[in-house]
C-alpha positions in Angstrom: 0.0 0.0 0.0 1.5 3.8 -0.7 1.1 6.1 1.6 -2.0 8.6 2.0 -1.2 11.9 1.3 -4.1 14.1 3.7 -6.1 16.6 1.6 -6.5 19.2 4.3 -9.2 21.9 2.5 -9.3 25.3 3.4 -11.5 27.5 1.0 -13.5 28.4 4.0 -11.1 29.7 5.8 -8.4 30.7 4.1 -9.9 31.6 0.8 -12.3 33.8 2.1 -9.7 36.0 3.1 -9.4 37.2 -1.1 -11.0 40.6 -0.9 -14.8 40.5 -1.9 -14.9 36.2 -0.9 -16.6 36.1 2.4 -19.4 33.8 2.2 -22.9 33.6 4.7 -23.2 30.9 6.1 -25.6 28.8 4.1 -23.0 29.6 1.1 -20.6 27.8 3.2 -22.2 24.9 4.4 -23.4 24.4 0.6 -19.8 24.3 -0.3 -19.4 22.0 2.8 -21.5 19.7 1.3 -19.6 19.7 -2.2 -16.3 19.3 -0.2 -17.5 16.2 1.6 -18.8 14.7 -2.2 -15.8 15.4 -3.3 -14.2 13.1 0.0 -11.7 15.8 1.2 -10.3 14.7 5.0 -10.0 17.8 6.6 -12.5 20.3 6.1 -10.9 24.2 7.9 -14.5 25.5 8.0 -13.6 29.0 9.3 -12.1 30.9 12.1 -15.1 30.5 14.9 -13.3 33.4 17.1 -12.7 36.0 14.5 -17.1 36.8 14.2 -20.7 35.0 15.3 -21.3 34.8 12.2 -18.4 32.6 11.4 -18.8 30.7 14.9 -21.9 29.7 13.5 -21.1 28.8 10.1 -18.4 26.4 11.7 -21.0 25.1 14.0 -23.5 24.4 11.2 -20.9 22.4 9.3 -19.5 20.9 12.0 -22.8 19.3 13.0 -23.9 18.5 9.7 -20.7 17.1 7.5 -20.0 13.4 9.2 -17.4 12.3 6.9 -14.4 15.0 6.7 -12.6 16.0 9.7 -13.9 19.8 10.6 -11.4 22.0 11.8 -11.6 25.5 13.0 -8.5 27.8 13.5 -7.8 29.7 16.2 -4.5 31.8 17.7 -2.6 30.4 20.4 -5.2 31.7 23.4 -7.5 30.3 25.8 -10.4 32.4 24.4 -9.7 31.4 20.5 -9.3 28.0 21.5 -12.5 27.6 23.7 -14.3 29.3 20.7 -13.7 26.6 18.5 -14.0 23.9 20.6 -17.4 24.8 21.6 -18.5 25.4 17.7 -16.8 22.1 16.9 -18.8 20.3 19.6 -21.3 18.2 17.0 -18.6 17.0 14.7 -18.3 13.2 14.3 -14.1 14.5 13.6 -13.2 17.9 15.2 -9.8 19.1 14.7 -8.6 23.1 16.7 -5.5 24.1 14.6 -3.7 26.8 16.7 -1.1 29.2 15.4 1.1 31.8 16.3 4.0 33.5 14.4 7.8 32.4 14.2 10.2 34.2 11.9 12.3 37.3 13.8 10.2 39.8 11.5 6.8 38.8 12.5 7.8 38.2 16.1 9.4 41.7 16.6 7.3 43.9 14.7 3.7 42.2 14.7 3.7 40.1 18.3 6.3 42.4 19.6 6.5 39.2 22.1 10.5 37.9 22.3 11.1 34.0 21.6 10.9 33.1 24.5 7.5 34.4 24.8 6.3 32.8 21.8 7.7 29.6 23.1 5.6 29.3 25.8 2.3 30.7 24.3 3.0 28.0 21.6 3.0 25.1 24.4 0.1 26.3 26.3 -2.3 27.0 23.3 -1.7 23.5 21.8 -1.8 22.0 25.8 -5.1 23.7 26.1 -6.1 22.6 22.9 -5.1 19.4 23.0 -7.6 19.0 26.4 -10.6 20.2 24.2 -9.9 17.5 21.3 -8.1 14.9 20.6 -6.9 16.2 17.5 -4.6 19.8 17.3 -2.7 21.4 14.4 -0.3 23.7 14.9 1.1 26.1 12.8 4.6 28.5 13.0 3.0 31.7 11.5 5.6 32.8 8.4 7.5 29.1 9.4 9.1 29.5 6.5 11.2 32.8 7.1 11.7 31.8 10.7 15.1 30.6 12.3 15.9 26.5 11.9 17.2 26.0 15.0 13.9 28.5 17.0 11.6 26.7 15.1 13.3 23.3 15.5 13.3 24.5 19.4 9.1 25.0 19.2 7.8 22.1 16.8 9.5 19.7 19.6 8.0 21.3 22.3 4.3 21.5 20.7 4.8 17.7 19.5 5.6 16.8 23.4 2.5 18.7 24.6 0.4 16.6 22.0 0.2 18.4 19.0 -1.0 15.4 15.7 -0.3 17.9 13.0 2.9 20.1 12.3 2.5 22.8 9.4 4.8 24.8 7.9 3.3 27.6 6.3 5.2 29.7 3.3 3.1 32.5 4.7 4.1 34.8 1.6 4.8 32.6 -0.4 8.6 33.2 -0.4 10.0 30.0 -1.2 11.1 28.2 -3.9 10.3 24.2 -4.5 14.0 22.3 -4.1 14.6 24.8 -0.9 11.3 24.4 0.5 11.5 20.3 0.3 14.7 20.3 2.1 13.7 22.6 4.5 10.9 20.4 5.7 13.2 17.3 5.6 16.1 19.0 7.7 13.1 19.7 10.4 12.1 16.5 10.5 15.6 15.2 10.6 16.3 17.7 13.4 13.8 17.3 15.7 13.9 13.9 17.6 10.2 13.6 18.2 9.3 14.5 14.7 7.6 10.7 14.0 5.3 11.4 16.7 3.4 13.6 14.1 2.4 14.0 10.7 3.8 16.7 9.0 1.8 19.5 6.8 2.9 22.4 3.8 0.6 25.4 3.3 2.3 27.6 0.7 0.5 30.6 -1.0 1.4 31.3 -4.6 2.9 35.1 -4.7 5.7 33.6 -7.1 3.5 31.2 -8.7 5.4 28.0 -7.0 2.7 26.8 -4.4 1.6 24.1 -6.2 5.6 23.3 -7.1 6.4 24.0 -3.4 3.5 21.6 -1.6 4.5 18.8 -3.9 8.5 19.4 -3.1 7.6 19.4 0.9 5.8 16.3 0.1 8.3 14.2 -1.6 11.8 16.1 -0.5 10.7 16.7 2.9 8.3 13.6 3.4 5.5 15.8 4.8 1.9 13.8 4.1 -0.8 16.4 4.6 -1.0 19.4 2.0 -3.4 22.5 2.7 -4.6 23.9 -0.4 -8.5 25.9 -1.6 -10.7 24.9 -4.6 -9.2 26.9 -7.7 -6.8 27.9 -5.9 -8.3 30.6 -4.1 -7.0 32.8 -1.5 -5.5 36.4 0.0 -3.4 38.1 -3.0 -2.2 35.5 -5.4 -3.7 32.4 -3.2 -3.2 29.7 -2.2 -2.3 26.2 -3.6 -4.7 24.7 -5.9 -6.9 21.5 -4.3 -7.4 20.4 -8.5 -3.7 20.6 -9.6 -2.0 19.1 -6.0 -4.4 15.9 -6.5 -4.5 15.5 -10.5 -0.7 15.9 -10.2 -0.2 13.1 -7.4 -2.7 11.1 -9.1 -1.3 11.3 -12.6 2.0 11.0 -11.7 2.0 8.2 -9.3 4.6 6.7 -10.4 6.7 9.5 -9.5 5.2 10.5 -5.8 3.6 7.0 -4.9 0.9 8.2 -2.4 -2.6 7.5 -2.8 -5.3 10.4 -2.3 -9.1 9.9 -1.3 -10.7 12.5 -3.3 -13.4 11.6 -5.6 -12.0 13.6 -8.5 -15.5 13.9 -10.7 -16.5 16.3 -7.9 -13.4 18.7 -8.9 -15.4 20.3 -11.3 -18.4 20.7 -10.1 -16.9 21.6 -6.8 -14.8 24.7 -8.9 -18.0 25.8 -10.4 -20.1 26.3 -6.7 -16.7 28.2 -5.8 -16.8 29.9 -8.9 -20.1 30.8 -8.5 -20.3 31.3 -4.9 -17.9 33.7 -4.5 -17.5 35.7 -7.9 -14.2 34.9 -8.6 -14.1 33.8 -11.8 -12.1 30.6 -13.7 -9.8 31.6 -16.1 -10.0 29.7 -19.1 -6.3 28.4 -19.2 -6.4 27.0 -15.9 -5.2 23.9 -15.5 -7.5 20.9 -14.4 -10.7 23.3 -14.5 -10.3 25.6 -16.8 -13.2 25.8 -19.6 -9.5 25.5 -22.5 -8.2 22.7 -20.1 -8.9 20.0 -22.1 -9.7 22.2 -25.6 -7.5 21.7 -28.7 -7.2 23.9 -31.2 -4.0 23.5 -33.3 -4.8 20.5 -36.4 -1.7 18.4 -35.2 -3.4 18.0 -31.8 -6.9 17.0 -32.9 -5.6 14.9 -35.3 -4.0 13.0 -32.5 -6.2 13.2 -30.3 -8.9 11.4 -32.5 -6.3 8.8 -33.2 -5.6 8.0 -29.7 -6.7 10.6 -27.2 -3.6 9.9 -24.8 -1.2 11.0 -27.8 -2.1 14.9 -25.9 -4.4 14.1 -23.0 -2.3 12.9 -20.1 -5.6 12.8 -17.9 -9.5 12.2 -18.9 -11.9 14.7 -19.1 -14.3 13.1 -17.5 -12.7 11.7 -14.5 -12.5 15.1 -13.2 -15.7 16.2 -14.0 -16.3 17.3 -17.2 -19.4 16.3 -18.8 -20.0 15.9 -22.5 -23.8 15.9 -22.1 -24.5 19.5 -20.2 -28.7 20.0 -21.1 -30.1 18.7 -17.8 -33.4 20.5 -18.1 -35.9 22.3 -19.7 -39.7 23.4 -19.1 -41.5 20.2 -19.5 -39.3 19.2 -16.5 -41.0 18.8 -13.2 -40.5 19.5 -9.6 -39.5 16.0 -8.8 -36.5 16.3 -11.5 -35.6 19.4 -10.6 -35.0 18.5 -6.8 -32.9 15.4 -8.5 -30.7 17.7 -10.0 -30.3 20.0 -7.1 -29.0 16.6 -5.5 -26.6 15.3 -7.9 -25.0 18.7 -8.1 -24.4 18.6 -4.3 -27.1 21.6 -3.3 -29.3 21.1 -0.5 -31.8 23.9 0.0 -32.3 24.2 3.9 -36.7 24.3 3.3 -39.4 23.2 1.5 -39.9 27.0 1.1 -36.6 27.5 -0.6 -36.9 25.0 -3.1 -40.6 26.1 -4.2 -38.9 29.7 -4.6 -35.9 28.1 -7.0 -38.4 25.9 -8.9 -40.2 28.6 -9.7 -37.4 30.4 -10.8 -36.0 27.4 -13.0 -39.5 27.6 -14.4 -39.4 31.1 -15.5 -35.7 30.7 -16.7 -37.0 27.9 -18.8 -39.8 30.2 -20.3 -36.7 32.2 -21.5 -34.2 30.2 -22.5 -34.6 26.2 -24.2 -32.0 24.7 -22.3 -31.0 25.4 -19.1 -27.5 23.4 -18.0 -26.1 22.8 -15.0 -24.0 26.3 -14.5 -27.7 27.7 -14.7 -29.1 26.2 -12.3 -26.1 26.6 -9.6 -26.3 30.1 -10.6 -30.1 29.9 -9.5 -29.5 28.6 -6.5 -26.6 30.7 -5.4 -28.8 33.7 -5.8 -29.4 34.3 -2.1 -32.5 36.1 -2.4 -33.6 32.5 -2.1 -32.1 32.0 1.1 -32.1 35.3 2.7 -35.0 35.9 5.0 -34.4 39.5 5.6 -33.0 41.2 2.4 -32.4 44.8 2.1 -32.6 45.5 -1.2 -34.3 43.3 -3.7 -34.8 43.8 -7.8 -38.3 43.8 -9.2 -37.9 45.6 -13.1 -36.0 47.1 -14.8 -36.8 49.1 -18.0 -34.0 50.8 -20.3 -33.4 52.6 -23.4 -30.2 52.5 -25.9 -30.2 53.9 -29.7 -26.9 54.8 -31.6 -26.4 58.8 -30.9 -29.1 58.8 -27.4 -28.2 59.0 -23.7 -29.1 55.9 -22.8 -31.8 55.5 -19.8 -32.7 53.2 -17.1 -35.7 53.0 -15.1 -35.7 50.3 -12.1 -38.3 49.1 -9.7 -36.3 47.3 -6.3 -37.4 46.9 -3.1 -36.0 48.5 -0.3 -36.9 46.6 3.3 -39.7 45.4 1.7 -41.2 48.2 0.3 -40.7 48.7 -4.0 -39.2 52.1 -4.8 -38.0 53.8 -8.3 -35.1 55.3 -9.5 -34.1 56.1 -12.9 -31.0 57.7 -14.6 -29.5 58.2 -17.3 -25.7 56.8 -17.7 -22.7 55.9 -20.7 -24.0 53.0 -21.4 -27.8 50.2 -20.1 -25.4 48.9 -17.3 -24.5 52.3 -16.2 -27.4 54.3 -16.5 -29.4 51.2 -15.0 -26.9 51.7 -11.7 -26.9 54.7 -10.9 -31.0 54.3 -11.1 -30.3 52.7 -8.3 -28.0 54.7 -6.7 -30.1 57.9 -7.7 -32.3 56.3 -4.2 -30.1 54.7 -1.9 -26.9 57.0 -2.1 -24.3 54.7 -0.7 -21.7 56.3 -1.6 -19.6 52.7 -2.8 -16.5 52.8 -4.8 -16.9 50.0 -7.9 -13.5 48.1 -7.8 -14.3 45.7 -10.4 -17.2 44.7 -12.8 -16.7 41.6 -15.0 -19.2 39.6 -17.1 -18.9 35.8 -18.0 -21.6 33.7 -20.2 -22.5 31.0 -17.9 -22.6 28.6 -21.0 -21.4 28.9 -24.2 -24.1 30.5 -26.7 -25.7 33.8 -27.0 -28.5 32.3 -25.4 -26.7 31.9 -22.1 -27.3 33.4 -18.9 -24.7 36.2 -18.2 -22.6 36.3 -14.5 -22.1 39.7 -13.7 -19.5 40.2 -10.4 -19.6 43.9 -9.2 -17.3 44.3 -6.3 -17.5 47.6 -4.1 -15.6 49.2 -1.5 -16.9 51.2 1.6 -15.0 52.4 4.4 -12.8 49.5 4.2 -15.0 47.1 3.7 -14.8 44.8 0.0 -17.7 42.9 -0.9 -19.0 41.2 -4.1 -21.8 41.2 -5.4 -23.0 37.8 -8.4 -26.0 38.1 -10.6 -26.7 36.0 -13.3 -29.8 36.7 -15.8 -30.0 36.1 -19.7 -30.1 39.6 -20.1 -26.9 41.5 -18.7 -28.3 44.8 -18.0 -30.8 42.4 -15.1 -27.8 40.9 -14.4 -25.9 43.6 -13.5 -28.7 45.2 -11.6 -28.9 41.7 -9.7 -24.9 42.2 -8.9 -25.2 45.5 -7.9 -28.1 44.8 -5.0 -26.2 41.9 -4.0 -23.5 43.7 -3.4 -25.5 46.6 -1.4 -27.1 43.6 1.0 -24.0 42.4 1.3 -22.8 46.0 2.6 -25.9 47.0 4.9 -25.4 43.6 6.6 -22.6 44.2 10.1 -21.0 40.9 10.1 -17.7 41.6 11.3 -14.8 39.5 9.5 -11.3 39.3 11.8 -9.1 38.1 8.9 -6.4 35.0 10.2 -3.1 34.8 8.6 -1.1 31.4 8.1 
């Protein structure tokens, strides 16, 4: 038997630190659901200290996922740590990962502690820990850039007060793969208790190397559990990619001889709820996911791809999601089918009440459009009108005019705490003259910071994504609608985005 390598998740945690990401909490137990399809072992479902809201969201998945291990992250005090423990209490597998920084820069200018300090805080977080569950992580903030012999000095002392898991973050993604694999492997040959626990690499991709680097730690310096996020999401560049660490050991077995659990059809469809989810779109050259991924344009290729398809393709298709046959639905379909769907693409709507609100929005979508695929439908689903109880702002109309040589003009209906309003403006173009309609009521005074478009499928009779992302006295959310006409689906966006503003979830973003 080769050795398990530990997919260790952390797209909740981690990856909703990318600026606009943050997710509610039914957005991330959806995702939840998807990552325990997909049979990921270590689900890091959030940070329960840093907010309630994301106490509750770990709580949620923690009682509802029964197959991954849940994990909540916490820095190296009693309060953090009694946090999590108490929002991990329903999990089948609960897992506190404790951190606190390392490296002479962090130490001296952001703990302003002295290493002997950090020594100590190190041994009695994970002791404290370690009497909550049976199961503790702990993580040297910025490991990477920290001093051999310190850190050598601290994983020994953590391991002896029971720390399972050792990981050695490349906090800023500093290193480079060959370096990075032997500095894991001179840890482990350092440290005389370093069998006593399973070693871990969590390496963000500011040089473009974290997927390089996590496979280096694993097969230079023998480490067996990798953190990465779903598309490799994550704070500036992010993090490693979940997709390309498993097709990689997969694929190339030979080489790294470990086995992985994952249930690789789910990658897609797992990419396309985090996709979807949080606005940030796939780019189409992205490897394992990416709509070009397994596209071949140049004649040599084809031609030997329809010969024998391993000539180019050093990996199916299909075994990682893809699907030849997308048309799922259309408006003869019934509720029963629909709900089917909904099921085999991982959703679970919390209510009856929430799926007669999405049916009857498939419905109307299918008045508007012949065939509705899957990316429609998630996009239905992730519209969180359908989920959200108390809502803000919500859109009703919208009316606008464009002719070569006019002003265009916009006219929208939207509810504002229930109650419909209008606005109307005029603006350089339907999108722009149907937001500041908008704006021409509430006034909030946002700063756009990005506005992209993507066709949801591949005709012009596809639904269009629209991602608006605004910025309000330092706060960055995104907004997603999807509509087959763009100018709805930027005023969809654009509301999002406002709710997501008016709501005062407060987000403490971890590092590690």
């Amino acid at each position: 038997m080769a050795d398990k390598l530990i997919i260790f998740d952390t797209t909740l945690r981690d990856g909703e630190q990318s600026p606009g990401a943050s997710m509610t909490k039914d957005e991330k137990l959806r995702i939840a659901r998807q990552l325990e399809r997909l049979k990921v072992d270590v689900i890091e479902a959030g940070f329960a200290a840093s907010s309630n809201g994301d106490f509750e969201a770990v709580q949620a998945i923690a009682n509802t996922i029964k197959d991954s291990t849940i994990c909540s992250l916490s820095r190296a005090n009693d309060r953090d740590i009694s946090r999590a423990a108490e929002a991990l209490k329903g999990a089948n597998r609960a897992r506190i990962h404790t951190f606190i920084a390392t490296s002479p820069l962090h130490m001296e200018k952001k703990l302003r502690m002295t290493p002997e300090q950090v020594l100590e805080q190190a041994k009695l977080a994970v002791r404290f820990a370690r009497n909550q569950v049976a199961d503790v992580e702990f993580s040297p903030e910025d490991g990477y850039r920290s001093e051999i012999d310190f850190l050598c000095r601290v994983l020994e002392a953590v391991i002896k007060e029971g720390a399972t898991t050792l990981n050695i973050p490349d906090t800023v993604g500093y290193a480079v793969p060959e370096l990075y694999g032997e500095f894991i492997r001179t840890l482990r040959e350092k440290i005389p208790n370093s069998d006593k626990a399973i070693w871990s690499v969590h390496c963000h991709n500011d040089l473009g190397m974290a997927v390089a680097n996590s496979l280096a730690g694993v097969k230079i310096g023998g480490a067996r559990q990798i953190e990465c996020t779903i598309n490799g999401l994550g704070e500036r560049a992010g993090n490693c990619s979940l997709e390309e660490i498993v097709m990689a050991v997969k694929t190339r077995r030979d080489y790294f001889g470990l086995e992985v659990g994952i249930d690789t059809t789910q990658i897609v469809p797992a990419s396309r709820m985090v996709s979807q989810t949080t606005g940030f779109v796939v780019q189409p050259n992205k490897a394992v996911v990416g709509a070009n991924a397994f596209a071949h344009a140049s004649g040599i290729h084809q031609d030997g791809v329809l010969k024998a398809r391993d000539t180019y393709e050093i990996m199916r298709a299909e075994d990682v999601g893809w699907s030849a046959n997308k048309i799922v639905l259309g408006k003869l379909s019934g509720r029963n089918a629909f709900k089917q769907r909904l099921q085999d693409l991982g959703v679970a709507l919390e209510s009856e009440t929430e799926l007669n609100t999405a049916f009857a929005r498939f419905k109307e979508l299918a008045d508007r459009k012949s065939e509705i695929f899957d990316e429609d439908i998630l996009a239905l689903v992730n519209d969180e009108s359908i989920t959200s109880e108390k809502e803000q702002y919500g859109f009703v109309s919208l009316a606008q005019h464009s002719e070569t040589g006019e002003k265009p003009h916009a006219t929208i209906v939207f509810t504002v705490e229930g109650k419909e309003v209008h606005g109307e403006s005029d603006g350089n173009g339907p999108v722009d003259a149907s937001l500041k309609a908008i704006e021409s009521h509430i006034k909030s005074g946002a700063e756009m910071v990005l506005y992209s478009v993507n066709a949801i499928s591949g005709s012009t009779e596809s639904q269009g994504e629209v991602t608006v992302r605004l910025q309000n006295s330092g706060r960055v959310v995104n907004g997603v609608g999807a509509d087959p006409d763009i100018v709805v689906a930027s005023a969809k966006a654009y509301l999002s985005a406002l709710n997501k503003l008016h709501s005062k979830a407060d987000r403490v973003a971890a590092q590690g």
